[in-house]
N, C-alpha and C positions, 0 to 999 in steps of 0.2 A: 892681272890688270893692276897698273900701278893708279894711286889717287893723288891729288893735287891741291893744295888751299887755294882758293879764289879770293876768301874772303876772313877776315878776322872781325869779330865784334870785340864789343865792352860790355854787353850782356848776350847769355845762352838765347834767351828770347828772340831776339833781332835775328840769331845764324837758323833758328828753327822758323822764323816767317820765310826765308828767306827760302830755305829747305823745301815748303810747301808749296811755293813758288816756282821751284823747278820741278816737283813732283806733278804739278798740272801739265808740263810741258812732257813728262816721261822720262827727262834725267835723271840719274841716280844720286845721291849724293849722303852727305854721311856728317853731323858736327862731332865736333872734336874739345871737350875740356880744355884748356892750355892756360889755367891759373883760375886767380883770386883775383875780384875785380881790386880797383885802385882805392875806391872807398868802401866801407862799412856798410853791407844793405844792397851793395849795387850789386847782386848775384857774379857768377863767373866768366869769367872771356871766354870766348869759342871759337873754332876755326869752324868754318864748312869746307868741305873738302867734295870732289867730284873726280869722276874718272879723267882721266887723261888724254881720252878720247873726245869727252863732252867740253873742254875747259872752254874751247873761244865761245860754244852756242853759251853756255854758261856767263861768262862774261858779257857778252853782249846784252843776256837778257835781265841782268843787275845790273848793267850802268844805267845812268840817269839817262829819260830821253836827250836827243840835240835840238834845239832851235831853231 
């Protein structure tokens, strides 16, 4: 099963709420290290990544609601 980034932050924190997030739903998903944040203090950037099966339920349930 191959996996997919949905999603990159600017801190690990945000991709692990995020993570927890689809873990209620039964998604599988996984963060991923991918540097050093931009400033001094601001922890690491992250990818979350999800199966490739899951991407659009995954997407849909991180976008912002609509209006």
């Amino acid at each position: 099963m191959s996996w997919i980034t949905v999603r990159t932050t600017r801190a690990r924190w945000e991709a692990e709420l995020m993570q927890q997030m689809l873990a209620s739903y039964d998604i599988p998903s996984r963060v991923i290290d991918i540097g050093l944040g931009v400033y001094c203090g601001q922890g690491s950037q992250a990818a979350l990544q999800v199966r490739s099966s899951d991407q659009w339920t995954a997407l849909l349930l991180l976008s912002p609601p609509e209006d």
